[in-house]
PyMOL Python script that loads the backbone (N, CA, C, O; Angstrom):
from pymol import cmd

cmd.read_pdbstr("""\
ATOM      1  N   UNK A   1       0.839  -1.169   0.000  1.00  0.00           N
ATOM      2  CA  UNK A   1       0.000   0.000   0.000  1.00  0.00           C
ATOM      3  C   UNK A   1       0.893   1.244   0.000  1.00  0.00           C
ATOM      4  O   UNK A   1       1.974   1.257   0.589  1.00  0.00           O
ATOM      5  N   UNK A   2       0.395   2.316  -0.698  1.00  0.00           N
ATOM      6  CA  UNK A   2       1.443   3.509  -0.806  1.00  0.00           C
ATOM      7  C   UNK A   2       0.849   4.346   0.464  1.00  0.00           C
ATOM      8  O   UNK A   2      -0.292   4.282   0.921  1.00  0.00           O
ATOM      9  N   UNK A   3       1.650   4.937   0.788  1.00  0.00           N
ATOM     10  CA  UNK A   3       1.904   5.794   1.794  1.00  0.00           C
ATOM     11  C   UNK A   3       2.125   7.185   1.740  1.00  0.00           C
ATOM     12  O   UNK A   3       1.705   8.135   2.401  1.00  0.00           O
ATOM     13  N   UNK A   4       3.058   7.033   0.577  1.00  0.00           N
ATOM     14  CA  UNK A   4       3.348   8.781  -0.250  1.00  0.00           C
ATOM     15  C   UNK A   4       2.707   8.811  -1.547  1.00  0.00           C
ATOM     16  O   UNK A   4       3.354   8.635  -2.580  1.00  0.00           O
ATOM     17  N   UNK A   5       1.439   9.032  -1.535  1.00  0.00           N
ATOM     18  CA  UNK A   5       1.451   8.752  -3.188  1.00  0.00           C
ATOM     19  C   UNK A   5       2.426  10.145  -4.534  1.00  0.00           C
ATOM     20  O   UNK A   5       2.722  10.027  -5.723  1.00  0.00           O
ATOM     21  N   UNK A   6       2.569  10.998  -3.797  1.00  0.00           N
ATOM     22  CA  UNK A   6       3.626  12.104  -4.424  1.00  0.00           C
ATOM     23  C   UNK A   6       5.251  11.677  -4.935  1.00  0.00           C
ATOM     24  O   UNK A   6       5.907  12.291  -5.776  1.00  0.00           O
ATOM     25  N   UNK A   7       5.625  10.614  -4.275  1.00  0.00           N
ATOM     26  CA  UNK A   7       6.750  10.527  -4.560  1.00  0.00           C
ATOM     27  C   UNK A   7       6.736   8.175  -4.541  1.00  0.00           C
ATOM     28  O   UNK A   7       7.789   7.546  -4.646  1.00  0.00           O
ATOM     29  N   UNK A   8       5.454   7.529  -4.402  1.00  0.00           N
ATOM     30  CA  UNK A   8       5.115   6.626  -5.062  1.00  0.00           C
ATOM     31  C   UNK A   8       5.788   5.763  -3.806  1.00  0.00           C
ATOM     32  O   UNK A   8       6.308   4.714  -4.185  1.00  0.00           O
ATOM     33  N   UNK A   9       5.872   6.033  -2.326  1.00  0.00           N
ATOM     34  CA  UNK A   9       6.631   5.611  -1.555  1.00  0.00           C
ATOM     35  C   UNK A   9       5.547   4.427  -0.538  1.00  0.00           C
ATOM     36  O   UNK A   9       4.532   4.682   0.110  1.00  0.00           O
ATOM     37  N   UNK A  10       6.159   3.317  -0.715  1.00  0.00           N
ATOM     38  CA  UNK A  10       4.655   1.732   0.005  1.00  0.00           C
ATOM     39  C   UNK A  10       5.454   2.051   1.181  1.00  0.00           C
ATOM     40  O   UNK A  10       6.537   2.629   1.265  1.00  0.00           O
ATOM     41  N   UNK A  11       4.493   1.422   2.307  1.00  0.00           N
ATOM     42  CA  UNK A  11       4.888   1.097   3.190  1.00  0.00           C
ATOM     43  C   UNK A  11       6.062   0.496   3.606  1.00  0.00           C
ATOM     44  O   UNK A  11       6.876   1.038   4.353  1.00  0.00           O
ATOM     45  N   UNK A  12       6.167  -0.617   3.136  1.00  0.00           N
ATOM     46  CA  UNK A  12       7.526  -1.473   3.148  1.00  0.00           C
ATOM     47  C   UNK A  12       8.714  -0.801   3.071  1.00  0.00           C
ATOM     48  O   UNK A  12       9.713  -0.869   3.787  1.00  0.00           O
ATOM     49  N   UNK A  13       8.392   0.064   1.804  1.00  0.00           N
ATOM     50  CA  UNK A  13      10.020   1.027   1.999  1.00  0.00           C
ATOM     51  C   UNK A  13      10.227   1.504   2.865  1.00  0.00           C
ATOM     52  O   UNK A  13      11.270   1.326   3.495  1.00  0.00           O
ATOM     53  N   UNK A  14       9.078   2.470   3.286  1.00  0.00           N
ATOM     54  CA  UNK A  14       9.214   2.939   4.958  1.00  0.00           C
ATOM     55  C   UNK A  14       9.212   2.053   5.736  1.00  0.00           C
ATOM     56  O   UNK A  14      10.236   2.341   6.355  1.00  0.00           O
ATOM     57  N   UNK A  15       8.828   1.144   6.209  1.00  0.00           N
ATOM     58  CA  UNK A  15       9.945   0.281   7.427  1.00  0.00           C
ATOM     59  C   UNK A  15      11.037  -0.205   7.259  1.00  0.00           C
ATOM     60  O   UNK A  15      11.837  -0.414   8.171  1.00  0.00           O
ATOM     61  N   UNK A  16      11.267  -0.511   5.796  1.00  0.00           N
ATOM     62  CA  UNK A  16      12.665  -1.108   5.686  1.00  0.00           C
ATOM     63  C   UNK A  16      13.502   0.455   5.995  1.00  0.00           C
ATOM     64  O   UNK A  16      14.586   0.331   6.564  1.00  0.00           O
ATOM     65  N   UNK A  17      13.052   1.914   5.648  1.00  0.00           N
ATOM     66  CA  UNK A  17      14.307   2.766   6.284  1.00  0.00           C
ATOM     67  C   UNK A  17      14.288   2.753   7.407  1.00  0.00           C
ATOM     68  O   UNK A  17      15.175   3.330   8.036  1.00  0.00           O
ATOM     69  N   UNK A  18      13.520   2.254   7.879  1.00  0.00           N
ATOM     70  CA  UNK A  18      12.978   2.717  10.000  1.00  0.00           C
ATOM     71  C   UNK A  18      14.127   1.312   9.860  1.00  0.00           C
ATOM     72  O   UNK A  18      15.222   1.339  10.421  1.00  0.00           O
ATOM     73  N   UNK A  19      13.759   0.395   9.212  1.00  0.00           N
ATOM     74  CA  UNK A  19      15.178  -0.721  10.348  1.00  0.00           C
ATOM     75  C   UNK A  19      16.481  -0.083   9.668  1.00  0.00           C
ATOM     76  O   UNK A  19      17.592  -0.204  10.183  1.00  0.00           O
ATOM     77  N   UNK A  20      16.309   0.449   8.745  1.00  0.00           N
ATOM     78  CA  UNK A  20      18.235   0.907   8.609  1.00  0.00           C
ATOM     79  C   UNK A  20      18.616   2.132   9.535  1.00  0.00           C
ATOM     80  O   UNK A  20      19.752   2.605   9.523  1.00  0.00           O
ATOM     81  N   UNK A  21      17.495   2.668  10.423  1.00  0.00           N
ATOM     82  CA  UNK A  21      18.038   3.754  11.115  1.00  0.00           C
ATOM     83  C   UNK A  21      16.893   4.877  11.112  1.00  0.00           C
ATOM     84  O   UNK A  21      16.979   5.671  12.049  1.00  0.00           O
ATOM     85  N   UNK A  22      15.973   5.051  10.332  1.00  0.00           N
ATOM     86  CA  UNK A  22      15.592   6.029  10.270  1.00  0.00           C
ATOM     87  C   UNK A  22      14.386   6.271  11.020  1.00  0.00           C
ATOM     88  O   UNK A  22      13.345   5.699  10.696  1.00  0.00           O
ATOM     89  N   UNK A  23      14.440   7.163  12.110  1.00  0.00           N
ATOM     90  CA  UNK A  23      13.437   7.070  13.306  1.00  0.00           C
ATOM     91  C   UNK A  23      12.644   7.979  13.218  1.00  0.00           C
ATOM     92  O   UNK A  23      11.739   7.634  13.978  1.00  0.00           O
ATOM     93  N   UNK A  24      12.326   9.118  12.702  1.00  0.00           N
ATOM     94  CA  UNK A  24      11.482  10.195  12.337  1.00  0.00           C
ATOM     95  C   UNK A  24      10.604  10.082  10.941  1.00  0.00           C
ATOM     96  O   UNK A  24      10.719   9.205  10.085  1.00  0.00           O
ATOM     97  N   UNK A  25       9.848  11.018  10.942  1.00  0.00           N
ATOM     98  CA  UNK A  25       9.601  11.270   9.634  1.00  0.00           C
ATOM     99  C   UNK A  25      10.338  11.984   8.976  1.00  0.00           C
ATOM    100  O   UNK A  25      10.645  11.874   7.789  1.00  0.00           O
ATOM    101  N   UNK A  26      10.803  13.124  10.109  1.00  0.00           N
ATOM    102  CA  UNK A  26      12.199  14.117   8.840  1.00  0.00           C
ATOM    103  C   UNK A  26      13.292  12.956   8.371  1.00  0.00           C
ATOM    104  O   UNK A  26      13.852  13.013   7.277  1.00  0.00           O
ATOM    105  N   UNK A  27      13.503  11.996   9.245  1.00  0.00           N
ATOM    106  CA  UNK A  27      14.863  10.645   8.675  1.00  0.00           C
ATOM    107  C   UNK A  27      14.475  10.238   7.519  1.00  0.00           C
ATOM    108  O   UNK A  27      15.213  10.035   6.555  1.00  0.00           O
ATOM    109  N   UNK A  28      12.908  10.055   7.577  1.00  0.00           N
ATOM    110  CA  UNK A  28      12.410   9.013   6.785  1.00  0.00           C
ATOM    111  C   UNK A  28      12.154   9.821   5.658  1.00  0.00           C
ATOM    112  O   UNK A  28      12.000   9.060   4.703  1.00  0.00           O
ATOM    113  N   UNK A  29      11.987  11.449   5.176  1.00  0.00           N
ATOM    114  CA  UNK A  29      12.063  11.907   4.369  1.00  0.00           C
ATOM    115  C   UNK A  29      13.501  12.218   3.785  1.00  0.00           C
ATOM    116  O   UNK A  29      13.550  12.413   2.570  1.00  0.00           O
ATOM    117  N   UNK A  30      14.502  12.276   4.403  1.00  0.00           N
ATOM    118  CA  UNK A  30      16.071  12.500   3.937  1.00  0.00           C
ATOM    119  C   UNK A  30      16.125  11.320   3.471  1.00  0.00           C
ATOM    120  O   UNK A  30      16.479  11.356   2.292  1.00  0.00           O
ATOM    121  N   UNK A  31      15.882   9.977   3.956  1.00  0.00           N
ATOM    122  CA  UNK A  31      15.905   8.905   2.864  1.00  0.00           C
ATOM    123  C   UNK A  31      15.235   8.717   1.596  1.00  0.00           C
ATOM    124  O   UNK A  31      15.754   8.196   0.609  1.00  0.00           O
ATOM    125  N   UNK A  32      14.109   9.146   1.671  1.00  0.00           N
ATOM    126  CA  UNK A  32      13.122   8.906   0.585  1.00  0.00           C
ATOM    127  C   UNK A  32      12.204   9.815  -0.010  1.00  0.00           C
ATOM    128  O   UNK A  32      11.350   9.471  -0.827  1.00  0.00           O
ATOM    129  N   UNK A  33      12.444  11.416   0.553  1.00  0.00           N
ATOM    130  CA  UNK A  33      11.537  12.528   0.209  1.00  0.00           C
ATOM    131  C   UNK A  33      10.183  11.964   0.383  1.00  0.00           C
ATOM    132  O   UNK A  33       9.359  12.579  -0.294  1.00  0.00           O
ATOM    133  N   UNK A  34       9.554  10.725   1.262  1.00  0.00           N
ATOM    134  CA  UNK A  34       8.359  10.843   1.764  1.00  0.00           C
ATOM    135  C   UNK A  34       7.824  11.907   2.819  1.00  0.00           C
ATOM    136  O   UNK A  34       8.255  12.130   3.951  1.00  0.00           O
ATOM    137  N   UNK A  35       6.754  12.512   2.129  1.00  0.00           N
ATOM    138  CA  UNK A  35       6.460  14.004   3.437  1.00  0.00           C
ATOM    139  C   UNK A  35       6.566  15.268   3.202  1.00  0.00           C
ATOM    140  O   UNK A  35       6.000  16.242   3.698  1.00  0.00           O
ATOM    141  N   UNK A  36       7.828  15.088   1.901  1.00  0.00           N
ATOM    142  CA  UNK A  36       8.276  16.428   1.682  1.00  0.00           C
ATOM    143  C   UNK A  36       7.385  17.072   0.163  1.00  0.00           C
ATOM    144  O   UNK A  36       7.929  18.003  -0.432  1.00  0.00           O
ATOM    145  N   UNK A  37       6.456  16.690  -0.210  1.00  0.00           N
ATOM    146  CA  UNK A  37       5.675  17.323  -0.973  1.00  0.00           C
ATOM    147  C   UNK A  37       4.327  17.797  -0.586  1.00  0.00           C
ATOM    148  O   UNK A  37       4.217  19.021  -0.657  1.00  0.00           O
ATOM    149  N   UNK A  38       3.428  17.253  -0.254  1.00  0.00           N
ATOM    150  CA  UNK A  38       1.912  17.855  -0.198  1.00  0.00           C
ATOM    151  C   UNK A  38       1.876  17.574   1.595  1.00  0.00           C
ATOM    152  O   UNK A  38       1.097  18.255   2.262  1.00  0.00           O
ATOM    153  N   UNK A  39       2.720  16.594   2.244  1.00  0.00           N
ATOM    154  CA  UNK A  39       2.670  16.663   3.521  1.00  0.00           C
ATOM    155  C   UNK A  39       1.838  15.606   4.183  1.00  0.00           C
ATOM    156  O   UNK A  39       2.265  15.004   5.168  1.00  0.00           O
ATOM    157  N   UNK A  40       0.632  15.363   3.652  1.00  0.00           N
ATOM    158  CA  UNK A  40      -0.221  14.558   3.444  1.00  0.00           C
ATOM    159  C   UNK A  40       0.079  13.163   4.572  1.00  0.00           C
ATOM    160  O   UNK A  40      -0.762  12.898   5.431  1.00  0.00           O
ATOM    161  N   UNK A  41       1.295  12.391   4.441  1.00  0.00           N
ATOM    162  CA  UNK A  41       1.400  11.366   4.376  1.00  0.00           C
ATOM    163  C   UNK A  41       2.217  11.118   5.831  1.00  0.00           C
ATOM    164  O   UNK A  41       2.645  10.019   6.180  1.00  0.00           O
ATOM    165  N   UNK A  42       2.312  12.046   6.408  1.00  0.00           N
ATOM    166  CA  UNK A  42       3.532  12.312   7.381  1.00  0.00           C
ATOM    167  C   UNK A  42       2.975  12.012   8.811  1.00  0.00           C
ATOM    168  O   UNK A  42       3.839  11.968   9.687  1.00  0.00           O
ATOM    169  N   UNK A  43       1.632  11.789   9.217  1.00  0.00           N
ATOM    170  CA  UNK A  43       1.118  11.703   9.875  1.00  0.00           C
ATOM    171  C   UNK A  43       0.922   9.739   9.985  1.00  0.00           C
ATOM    172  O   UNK A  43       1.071   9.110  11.032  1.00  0.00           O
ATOM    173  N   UNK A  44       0.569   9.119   8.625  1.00  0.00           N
ATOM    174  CA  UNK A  44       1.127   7.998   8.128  1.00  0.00           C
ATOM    175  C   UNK A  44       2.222   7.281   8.819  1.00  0.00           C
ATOM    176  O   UNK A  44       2.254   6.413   9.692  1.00  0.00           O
ATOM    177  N   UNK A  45       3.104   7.927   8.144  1.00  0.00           N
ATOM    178  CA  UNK A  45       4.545   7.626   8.469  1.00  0.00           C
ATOM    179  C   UNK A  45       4.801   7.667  10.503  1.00  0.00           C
ATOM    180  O   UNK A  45       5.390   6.778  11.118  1.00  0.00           O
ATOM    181  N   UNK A  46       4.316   8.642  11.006  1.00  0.00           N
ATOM    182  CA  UNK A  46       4.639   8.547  12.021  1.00  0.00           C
ATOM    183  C   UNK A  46       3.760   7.200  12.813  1.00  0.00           C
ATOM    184  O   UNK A  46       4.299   6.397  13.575  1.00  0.00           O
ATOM    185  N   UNK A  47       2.584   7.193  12.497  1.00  0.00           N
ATOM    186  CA  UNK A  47       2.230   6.037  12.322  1.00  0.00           C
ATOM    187  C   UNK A  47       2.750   4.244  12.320  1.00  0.00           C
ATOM    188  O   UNK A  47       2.495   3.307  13.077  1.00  0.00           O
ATOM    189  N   UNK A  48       3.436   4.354  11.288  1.00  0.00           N
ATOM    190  CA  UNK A  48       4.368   3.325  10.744  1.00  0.00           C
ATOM    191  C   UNK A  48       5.360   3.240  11.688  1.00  0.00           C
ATOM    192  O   UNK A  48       5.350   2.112  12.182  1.00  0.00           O
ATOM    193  N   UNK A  49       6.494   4.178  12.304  1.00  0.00           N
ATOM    194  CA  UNK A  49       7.030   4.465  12.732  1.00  0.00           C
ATOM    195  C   UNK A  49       7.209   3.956  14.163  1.00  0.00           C
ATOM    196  O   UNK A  49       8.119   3.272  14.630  1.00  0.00           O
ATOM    197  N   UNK A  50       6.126   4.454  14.736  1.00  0.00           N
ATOM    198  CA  UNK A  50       5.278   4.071  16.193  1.00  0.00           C
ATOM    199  C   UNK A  50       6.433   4.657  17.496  1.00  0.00           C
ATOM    200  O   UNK A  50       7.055   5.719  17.460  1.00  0.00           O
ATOM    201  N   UNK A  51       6.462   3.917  18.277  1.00  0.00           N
ATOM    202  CA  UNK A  51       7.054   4.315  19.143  1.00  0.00           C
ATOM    203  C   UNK A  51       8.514   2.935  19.823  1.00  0.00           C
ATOM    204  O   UNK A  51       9.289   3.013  20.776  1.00  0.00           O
ATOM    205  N   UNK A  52       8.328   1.974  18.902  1.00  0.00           N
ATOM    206  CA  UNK A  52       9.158   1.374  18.714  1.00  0.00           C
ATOM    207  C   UNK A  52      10.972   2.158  19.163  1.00  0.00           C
ATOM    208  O   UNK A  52      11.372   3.320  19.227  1.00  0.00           O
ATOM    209  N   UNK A  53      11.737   0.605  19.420  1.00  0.00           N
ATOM    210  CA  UNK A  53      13.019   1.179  19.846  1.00  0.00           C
ATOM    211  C   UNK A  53      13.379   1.590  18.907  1.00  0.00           C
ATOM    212  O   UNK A  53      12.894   1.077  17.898  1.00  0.00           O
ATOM    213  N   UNK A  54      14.248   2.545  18.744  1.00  0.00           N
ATOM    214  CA  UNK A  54      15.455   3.205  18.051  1.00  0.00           C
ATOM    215  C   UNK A  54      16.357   3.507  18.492  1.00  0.00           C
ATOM    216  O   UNK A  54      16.342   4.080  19.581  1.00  0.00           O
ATOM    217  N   UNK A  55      17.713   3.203  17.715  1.00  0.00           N
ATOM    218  CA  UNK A  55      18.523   3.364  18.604  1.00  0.00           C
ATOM    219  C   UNK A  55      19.032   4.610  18.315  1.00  0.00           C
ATOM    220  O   UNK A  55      19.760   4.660  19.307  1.00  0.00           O
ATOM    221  N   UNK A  56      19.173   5.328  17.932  1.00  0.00           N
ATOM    222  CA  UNK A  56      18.861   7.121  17.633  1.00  0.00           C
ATOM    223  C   UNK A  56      18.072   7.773  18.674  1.00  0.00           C
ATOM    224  O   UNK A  56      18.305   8.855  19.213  1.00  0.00           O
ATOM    225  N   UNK A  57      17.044   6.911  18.897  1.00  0.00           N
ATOM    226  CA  UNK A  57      15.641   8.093  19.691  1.00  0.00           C
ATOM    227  C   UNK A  57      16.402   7.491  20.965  1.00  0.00           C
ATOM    228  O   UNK A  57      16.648   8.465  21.676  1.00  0.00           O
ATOM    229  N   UNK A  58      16.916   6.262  21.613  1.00  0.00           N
ATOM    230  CA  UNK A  58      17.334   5.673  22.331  1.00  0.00           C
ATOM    231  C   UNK A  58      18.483   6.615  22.571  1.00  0.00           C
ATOM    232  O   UNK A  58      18.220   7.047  23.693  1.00  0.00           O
ATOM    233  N   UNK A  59      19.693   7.236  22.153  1.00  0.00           N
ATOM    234  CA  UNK A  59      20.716   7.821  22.267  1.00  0.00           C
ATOM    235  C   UNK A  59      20.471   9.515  22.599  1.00  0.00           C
ATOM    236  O   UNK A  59      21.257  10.069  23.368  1.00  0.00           O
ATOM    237  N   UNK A  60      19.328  10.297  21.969  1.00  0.00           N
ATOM    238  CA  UNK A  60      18.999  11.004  22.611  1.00  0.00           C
ATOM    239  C   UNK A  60      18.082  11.264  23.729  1.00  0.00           C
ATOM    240  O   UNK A  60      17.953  12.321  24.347  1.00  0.00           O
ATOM    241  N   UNK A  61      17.545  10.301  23.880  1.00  0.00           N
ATOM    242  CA  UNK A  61      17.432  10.156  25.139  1.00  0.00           C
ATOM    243  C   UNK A  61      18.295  10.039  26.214  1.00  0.00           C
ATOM    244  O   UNK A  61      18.077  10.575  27.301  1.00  0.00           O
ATOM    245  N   UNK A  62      19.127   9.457  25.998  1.00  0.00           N
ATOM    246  CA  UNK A  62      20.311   9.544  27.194  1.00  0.00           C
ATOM    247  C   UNK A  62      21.334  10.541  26.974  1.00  0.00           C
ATOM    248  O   UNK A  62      22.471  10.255  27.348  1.00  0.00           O
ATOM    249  N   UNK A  63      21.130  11.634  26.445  1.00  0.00           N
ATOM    250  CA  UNK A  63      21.475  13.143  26.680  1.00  0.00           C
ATOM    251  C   UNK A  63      22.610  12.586  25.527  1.00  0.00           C
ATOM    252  O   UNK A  63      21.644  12.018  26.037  1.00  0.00           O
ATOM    253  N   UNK A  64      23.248  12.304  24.893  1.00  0.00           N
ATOM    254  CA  UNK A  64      24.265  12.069  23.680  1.00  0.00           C
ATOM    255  C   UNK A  64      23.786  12.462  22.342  1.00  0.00           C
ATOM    256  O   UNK A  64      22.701  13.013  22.159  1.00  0.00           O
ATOM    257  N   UNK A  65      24.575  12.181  21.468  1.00  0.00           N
ATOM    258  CA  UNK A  65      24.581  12.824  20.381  1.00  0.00           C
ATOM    259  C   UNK A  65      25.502  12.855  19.270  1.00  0.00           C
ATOM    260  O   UNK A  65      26.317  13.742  19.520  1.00  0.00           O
ATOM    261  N   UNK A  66      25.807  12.214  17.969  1.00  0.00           N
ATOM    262  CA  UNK A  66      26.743  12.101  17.313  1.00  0.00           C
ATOM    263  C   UNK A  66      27.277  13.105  17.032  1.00  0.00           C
ATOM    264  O   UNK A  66      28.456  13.164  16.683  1.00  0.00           O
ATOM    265  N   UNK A  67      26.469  14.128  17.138  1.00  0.00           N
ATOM    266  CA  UNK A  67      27.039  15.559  16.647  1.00  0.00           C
ATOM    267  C   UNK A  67      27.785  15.806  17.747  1.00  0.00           C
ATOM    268  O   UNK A  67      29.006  15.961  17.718  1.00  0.00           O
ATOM    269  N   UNK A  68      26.956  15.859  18.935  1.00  0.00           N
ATOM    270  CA  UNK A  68      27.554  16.372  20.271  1.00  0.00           C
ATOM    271  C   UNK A  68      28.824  15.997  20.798  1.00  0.00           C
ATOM    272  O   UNK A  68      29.472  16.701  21.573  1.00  0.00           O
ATOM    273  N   UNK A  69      29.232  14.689  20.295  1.00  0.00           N
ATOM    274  CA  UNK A  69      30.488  14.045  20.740  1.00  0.00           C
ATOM    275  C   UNK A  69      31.026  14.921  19.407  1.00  0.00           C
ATOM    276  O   UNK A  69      31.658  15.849  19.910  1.00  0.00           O
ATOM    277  N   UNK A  70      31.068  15.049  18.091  1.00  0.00           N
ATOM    278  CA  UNK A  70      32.181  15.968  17.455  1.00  0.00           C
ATOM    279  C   UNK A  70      32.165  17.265  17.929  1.00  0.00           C
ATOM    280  O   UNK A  70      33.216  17.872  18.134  1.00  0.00           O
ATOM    281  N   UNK A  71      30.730  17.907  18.185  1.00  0.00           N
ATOM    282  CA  UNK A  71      31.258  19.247  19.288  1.00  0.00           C
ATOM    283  C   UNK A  71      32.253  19.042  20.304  1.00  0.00           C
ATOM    284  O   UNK A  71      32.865  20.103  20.423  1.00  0.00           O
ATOM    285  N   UNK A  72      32.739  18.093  21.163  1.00  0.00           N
ATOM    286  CA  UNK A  72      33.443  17.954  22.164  1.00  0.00           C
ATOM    287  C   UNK A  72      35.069  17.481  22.198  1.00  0.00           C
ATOM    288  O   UNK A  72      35.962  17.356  23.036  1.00  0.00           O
ATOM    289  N   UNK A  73      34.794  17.224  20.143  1.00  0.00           N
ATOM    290  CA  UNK A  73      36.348  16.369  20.158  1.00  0.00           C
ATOM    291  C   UNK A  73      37.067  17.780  19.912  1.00  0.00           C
ATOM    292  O   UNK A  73      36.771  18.933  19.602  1.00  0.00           O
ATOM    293  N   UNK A  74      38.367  16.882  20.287  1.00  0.00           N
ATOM    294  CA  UNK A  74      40.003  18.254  19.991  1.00  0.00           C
ATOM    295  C   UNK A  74      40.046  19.016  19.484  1.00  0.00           C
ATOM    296  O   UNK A  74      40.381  20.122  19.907  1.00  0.00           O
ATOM    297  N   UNK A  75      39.649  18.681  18.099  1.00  0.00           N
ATOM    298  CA  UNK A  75      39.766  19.215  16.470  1.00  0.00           C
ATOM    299  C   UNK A  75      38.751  20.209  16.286  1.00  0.00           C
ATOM    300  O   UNK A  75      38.839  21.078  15.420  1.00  0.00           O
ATOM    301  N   UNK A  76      37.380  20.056  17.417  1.00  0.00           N
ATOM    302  CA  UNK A  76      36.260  21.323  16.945  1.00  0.00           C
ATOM    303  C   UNK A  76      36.484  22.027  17.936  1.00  0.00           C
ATOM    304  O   UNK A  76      35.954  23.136  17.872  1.00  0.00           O
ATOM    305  N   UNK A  77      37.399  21.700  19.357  1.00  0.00           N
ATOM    306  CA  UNK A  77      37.735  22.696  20.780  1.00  0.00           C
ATOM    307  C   UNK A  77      38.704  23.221  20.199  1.00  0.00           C
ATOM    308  O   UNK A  77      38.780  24.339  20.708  1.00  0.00           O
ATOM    309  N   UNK A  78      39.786  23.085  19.177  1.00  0.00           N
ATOM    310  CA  UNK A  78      40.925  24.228  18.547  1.00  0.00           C
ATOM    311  C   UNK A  78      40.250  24.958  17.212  1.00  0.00           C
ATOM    312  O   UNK A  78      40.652  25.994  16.682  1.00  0.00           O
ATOM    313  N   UNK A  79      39.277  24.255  16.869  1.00  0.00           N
ATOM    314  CA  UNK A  79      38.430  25.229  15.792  1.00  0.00           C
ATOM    315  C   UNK A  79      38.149  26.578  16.305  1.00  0.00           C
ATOM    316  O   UNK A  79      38.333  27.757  16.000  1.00  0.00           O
ATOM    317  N   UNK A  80      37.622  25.866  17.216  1.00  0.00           N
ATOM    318  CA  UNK A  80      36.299  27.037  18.422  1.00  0.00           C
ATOM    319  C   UNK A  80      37.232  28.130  18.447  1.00  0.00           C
ATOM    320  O   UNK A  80      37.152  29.297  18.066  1.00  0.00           O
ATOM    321  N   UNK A  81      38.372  27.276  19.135  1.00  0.00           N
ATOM    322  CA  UNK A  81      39.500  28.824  20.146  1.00  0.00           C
ATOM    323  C   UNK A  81      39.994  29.592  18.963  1.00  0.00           C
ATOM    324  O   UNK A  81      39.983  30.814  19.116  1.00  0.00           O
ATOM    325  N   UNK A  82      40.548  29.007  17.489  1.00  0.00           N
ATOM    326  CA  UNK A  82      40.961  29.830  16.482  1.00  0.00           C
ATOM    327  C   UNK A  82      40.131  31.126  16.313  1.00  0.00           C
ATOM    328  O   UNK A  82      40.624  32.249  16.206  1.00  0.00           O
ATOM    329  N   UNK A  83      38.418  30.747  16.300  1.00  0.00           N
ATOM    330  CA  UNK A  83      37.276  31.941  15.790  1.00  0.00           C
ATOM    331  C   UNK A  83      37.126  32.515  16.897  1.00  0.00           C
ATOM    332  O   UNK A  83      36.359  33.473  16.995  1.00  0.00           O
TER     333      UNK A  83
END
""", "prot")
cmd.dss("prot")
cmd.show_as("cartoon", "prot")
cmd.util.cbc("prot")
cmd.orient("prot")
């Protein structure tokens, strides 16, 4: 069953990105531009989505952050002090 009909996106695709990682609907649109046209479908998707583990939603939850650990490494603390 389609899910996005704007960009022709079934269900299946959307869970198969939710198991490669993608825990949102904004994830799930950077993978697949589902959401990002008429909008429509995004409510769907979160749906699909559910509230299931992630290990993303799991990591911010415990106050971390992939970004946040490169904010903290060496290389962006001598960036910082250069500017």
């Amino acid at each position: 069953m389609y899910v996005c009909s704007c960009f022709g996106i079934t269900e299946q695709q959307v869970k198969q990105h939710a198991e490669n990682g993608a825990c949102t609907p904004r994830q799930i649109a950077s993978a697949c531009k589902a959401g990002t046209d008429c909008g429509s479908c995004v409510r769907r998707i979160q749906a699909l989505l559910g509230r299931g583990a992630c290990p993303r939603r799991e990591l911010a939850d415990q106050g971390g952050s992939p970004l946040a650990d490169v904010a903290r490494s060496p290389a962006a603390q001598v960036t910082a002090e250069a500017a």
